[in-house]
PAFI-527401 format. One record per residue (C-alpha): x, y, z; residue number from 1. Coordinates in Angstrom, 1 decimal. Example, Ala and Ser with C-alpha at 12.3 -4.5 7.8 and 13.67 -1.06 7.14 Angstrom:
+--------+--------+--------+-----+
|      x |      y |      z |   n |
+--------+--------+--------+-----+
|   12.3 |   -4.5 |    7.8 |   1 |
|   13.7 |   -1.1 |    7.1 |   2 |
+--------+--------+--------+-----+
***
This chain:
+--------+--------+--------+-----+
|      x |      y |      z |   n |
+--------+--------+--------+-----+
|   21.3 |   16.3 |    8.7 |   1 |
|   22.5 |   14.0 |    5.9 |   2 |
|   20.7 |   14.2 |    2.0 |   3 |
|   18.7 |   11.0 |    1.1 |   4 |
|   17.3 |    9.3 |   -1.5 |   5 |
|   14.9 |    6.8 |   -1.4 |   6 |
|   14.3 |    3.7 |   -3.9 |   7 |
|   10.7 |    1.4 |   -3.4 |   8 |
|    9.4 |   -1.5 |   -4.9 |   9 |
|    5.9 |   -1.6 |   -4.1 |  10 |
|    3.0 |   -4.3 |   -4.9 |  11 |
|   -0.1 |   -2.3 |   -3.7 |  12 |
|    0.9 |    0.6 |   -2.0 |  13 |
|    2.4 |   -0.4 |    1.4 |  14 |
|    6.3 |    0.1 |    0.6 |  15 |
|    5.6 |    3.1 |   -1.1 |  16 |
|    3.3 |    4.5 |    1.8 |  17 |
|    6.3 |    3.6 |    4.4 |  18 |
|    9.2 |    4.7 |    2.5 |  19 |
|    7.7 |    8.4 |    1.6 |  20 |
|    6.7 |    8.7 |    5.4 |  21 |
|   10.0 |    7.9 |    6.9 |  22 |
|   12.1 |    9.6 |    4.0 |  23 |
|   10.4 |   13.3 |    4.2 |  24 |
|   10.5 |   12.8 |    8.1 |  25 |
|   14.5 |   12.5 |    7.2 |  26 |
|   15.0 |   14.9 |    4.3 |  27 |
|   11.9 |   17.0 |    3.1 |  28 |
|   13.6 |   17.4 |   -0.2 |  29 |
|   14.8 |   13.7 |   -0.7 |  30 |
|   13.6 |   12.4 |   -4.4 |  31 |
|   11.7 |    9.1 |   -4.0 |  32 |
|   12.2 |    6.6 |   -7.0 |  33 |
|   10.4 |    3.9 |   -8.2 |  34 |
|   12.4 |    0.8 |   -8.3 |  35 |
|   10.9 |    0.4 |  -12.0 |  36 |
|   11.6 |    4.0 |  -12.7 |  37 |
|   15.3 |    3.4 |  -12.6 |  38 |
|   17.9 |    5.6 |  -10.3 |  39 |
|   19.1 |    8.4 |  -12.8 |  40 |
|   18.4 |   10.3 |   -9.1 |  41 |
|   20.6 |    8.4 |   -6.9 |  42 |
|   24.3 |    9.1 |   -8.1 |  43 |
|   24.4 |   12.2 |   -6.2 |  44 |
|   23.6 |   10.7 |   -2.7 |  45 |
|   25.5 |    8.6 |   -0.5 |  46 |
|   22.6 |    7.8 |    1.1 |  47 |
|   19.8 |    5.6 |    0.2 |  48 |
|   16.6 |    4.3 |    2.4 |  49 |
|   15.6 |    0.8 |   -0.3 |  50 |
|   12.2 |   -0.3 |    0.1 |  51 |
|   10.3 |   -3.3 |   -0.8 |  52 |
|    7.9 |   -6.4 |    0.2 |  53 |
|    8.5 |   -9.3 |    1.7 |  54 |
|    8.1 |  -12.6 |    0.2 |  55 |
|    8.2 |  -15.7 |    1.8 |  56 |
|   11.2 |  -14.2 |    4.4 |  57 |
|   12.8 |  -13.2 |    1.0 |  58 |
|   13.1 |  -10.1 |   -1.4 |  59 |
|   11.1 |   -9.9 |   -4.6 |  60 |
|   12.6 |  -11.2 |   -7.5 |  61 |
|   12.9 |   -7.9 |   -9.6 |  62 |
|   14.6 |   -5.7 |   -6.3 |  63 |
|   17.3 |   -8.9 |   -6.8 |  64 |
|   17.6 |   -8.3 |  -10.2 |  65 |
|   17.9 |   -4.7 |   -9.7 |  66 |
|   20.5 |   -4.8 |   -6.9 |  67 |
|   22.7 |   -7.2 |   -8.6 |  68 |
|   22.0 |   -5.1 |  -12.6 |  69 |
|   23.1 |   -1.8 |  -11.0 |  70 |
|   25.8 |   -3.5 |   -8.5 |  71 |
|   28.6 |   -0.7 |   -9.3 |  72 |
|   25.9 |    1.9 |   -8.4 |  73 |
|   26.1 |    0.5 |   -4.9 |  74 |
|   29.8 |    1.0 |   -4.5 |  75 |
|   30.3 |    3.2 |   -1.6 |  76 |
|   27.0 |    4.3 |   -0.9 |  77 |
|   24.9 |    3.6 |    2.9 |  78 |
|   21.7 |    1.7 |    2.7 |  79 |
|   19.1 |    1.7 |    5.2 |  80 |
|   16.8 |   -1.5 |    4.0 |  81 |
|   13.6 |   -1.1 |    5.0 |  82 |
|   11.1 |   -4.1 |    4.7 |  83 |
|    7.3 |   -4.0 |    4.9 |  84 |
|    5.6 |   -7.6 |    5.5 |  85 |
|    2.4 |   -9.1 |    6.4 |  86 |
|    3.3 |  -11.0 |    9.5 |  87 |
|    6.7 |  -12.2 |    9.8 |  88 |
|   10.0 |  -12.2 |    8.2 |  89 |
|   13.1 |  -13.0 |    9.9 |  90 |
|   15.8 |  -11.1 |    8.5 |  91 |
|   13.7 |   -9.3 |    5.8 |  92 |
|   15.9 |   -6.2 |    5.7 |  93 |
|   19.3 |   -8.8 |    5.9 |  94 |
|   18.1 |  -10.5 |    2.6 |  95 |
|   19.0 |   -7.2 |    0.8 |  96 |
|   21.8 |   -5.8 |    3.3 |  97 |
|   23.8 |   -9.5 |    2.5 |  98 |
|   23.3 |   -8.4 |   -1.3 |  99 |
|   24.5 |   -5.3 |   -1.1 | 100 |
|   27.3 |   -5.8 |    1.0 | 101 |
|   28.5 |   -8.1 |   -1.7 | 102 |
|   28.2 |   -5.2 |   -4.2 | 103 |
|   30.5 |   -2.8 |   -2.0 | 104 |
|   27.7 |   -1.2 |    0.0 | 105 |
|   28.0 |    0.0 |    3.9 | 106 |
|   24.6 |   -1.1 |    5.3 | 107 |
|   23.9 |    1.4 |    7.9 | 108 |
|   20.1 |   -0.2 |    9.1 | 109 |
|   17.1 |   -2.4 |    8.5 | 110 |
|   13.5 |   -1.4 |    9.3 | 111 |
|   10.9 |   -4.2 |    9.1 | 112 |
|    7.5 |   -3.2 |    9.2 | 113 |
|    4.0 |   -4.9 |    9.9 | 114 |
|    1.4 |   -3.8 |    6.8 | 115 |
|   -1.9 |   -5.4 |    6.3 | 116 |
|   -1.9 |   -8.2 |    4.2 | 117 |
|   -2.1 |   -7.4 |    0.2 | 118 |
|   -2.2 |  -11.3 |   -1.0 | 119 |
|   -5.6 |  -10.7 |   -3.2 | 120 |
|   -6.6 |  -14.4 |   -3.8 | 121 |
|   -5.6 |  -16.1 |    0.5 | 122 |
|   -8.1 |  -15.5 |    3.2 | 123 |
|   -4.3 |  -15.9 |    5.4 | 124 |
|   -3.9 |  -12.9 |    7.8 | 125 |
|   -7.0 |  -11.0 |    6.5 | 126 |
|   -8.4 |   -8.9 |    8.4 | 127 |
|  -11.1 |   -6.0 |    9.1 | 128 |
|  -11.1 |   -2.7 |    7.2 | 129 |
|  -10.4 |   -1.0 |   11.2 | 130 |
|   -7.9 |   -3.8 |   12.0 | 131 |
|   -6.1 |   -2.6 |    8.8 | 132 |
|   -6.3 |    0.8 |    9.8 | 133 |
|   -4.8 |   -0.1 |   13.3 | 134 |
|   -2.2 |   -1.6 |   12.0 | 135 |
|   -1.1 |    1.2 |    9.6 | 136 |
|   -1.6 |    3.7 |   12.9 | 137 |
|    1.4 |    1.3 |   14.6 | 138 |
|    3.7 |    1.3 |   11.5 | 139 |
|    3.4 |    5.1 |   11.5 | 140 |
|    4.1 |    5.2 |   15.1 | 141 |
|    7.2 |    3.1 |   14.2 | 142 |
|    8.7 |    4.9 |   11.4 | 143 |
|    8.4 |    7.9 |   13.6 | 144 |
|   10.2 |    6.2 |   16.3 | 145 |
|   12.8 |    5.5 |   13.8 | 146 |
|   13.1 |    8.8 |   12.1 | 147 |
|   13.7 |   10.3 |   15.6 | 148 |
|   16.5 |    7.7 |   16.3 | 149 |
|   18.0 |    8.0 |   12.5 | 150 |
|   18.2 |   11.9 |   13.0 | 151 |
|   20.5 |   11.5 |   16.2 | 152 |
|   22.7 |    8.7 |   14.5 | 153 |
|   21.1 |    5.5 |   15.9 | 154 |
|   19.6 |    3.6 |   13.2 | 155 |
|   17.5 |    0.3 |   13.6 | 156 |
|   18.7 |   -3.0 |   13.1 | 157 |
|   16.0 |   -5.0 |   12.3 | 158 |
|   17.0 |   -8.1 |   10.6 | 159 |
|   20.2 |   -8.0 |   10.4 | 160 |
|   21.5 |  -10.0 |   13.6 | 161 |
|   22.7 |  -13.7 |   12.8 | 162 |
|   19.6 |  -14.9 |   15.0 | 163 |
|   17.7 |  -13.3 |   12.7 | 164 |
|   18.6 |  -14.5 |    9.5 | 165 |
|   18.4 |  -18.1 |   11.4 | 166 |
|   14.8 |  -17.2 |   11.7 | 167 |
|   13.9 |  -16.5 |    8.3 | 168 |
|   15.6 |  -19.2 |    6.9 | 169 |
|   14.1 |  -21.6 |    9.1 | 170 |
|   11.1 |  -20.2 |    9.7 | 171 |
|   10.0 |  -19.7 |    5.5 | 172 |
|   12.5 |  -19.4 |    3.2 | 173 |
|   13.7 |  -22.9 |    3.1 | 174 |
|   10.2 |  -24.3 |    3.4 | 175 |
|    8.4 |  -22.2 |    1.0 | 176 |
|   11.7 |  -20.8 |   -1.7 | 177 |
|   10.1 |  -23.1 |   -4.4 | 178 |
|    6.4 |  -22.0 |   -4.1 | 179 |
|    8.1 |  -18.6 |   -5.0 | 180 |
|   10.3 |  -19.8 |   -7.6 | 181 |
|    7.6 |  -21.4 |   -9.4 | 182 |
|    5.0 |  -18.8 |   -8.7 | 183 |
|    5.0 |  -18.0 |  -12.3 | 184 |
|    3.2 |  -21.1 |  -12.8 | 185 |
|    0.6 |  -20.6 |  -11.4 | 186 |
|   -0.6 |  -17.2 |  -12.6 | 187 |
|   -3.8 |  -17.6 |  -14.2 | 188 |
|   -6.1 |  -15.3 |  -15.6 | 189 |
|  -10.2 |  -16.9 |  -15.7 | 190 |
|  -10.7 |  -16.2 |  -19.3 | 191 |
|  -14.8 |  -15.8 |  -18.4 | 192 |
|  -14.6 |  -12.8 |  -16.2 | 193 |
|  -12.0 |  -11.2 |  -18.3 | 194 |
|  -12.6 |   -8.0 |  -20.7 | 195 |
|   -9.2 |   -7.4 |  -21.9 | 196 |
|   -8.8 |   -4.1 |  -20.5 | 197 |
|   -5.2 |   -4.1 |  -20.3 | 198 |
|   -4.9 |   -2.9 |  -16.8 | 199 |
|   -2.8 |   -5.5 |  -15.5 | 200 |
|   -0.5 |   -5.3 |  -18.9 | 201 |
|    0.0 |   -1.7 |  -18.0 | 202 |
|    1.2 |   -2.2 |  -14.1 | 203 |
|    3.1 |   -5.4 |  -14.6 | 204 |
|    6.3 |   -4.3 |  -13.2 | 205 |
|    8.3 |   -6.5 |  -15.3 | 206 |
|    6.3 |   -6.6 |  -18.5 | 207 |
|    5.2 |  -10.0 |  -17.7 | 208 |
|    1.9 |   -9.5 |  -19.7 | 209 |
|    0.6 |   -9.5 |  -23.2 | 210 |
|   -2.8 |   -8.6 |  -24.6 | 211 |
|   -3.3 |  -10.0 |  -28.3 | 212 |
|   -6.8 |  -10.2 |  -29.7 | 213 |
|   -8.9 |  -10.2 |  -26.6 | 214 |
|   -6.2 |  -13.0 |  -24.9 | 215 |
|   -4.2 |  -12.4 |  -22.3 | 216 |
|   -1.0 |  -13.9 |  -21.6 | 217 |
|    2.0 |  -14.6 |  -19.0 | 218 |
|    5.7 |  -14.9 |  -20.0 | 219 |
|    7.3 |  -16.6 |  -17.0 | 220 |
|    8.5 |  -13.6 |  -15.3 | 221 |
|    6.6 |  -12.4 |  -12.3 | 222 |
|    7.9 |  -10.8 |   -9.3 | 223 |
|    4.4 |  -11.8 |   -7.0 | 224 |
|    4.4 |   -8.2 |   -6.5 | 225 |
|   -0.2 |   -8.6 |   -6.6 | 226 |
|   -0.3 |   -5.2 |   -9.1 | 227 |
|   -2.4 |   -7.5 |  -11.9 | 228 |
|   -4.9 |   -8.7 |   -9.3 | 229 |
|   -5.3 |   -5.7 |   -6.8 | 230 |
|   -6.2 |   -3.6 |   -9.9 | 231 |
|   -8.3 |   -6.2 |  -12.4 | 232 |
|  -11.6 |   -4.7 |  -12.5 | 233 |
|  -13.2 |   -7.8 |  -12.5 | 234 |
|  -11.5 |  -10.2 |  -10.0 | 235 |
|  -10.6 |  -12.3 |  -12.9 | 236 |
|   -6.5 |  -13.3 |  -11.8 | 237 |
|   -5.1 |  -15.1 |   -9.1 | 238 |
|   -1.5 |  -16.3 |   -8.4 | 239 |
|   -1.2 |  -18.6 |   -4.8 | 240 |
|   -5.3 |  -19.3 |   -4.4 | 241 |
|   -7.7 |  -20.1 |   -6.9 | 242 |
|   -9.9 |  -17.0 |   -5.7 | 243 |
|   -9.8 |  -13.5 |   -5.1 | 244 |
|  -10.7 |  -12.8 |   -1.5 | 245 |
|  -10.0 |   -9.6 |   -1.2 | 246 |
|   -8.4 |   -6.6 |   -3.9 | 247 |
|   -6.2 |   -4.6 |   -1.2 | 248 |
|   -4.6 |   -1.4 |   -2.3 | 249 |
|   -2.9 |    1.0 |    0.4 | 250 |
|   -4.4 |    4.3 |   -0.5 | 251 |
|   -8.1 |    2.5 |    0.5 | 252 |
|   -7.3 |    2.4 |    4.4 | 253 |
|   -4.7 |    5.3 |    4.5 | 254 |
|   -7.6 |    7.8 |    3.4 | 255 |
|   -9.4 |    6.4 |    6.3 | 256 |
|   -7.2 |    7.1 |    8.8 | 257 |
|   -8.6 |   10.2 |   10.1 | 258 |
+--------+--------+--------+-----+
***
């Protein structure tokens, strides 16, 4: 069986939670990076399973950045892009496979994959603690499925078709592309229920935050990846709503599974 290694961006725990489940079902001993982490693992392996949320049938700002940063690192290498999502994506996995194909990468699948709903502050696709777990039980059965298929040389092409990408771009991406863009804008922090502990300044993937004299403060570069508001102790930020409905992480319903 071939050596992998995988590579996740994860919000609140759902990417990560896939990726490791399919990966050690491929290659027990495969390192598993955070995207944030950097790859100082991956130069040795041809190939690579890359993880990450969906946004808005889109890829998250910072995996962008990352792919197209690190694009001679992609030179020659297979990439199985595996994309987790709340409802619906389109071509999820063919956001990333178009980028990588540009920076000399063979794309050898896509794996799009239903996970409960981690958007904190929008009652949109909530649902109940065993409705979450149900649909964490059919992702597993899927990436199981899929490990069984990978290990005889058939990987899955989800989002990848032409029809496909047709459906994401129609279907969000060209409707909602500047609600992400200018998601930045709209991170705010309610400066009553705030204590200044510093825990969203110490998960921001992209060092968004600052904490000076009790105030804290956004610099324009989110990646809506939810860290900040799953985590805030006191359900004082929200990004898309003006409330936070609900602080999701993955390791809450996971634990619950049995």
């Amino acid at each position: 069986m071939e050596k992998f290694c995988a590579i996740y961006f994860s919000g609140t725990g759902n990417t990560k939670f896939c990726v490791t489940k399919l990966v050690k079902m491929l290659d027990e001993a495969a390192p598993i990076v955070a995207l944030e982490d950097g790859v100082s693992a991956v130069g040795a392996y041809e190939n690579i399973v890359l993880g990450y949320s969906v946004q808005f049938s889109n890829i998250p700002k910072i995996v962008r950045e990352f792919i197209l940063r690190n694009k001679a690192m992609w030179s020659g290498k297979n990439v199985l892009c595996v994309a987790t999502m709340g409802a619906f994506s389109g071509d999820g996995a063919g956001c990333a496979a178009r980028l990588l194909k540009r920076c000399g990468a063979s794309v050898s699948g896509g794996l799009h994959l239903k996970m409960p709903d981690s958007v904190c502050d929008s009652k949109l696709l909530k649902r109940s603690n065993t409705e979450n777990i149900q649909i964490i039980r059919r992702a597993e059965e899927k990436i199981e499925r899929a490990a069984l298929r990978i290990k005889r040389g058939k990987f899955p092409r989800d989002g990848l078709s032409f029809f496909a990408h047709l459906m994401g771009l129609f279907g969000q991406r060209l409707w909602f592309c500047n609600k992400a863009k200018h998601a930045c804008d709209k991170w705010k922090v309610d400066k009553a229920r705030c204590v200044a502990c510093g825990n969203c300044v110490r998960v921001c993937p992209t060092h968004n935050l600052t904490l000076e004299n009790g105030v804290l403060s956004p610099h324009g570069n989110c990646t809506m990846c939810y860290r900040c508001i799953s985590l805030c102790p006191q359900a004082a930020i929200t990004l898309l709503g003006e409330r936070v409905v609900q602080q999701y992480r993955a390791e809450n319903f996971t634990d619950r599974r049995e």
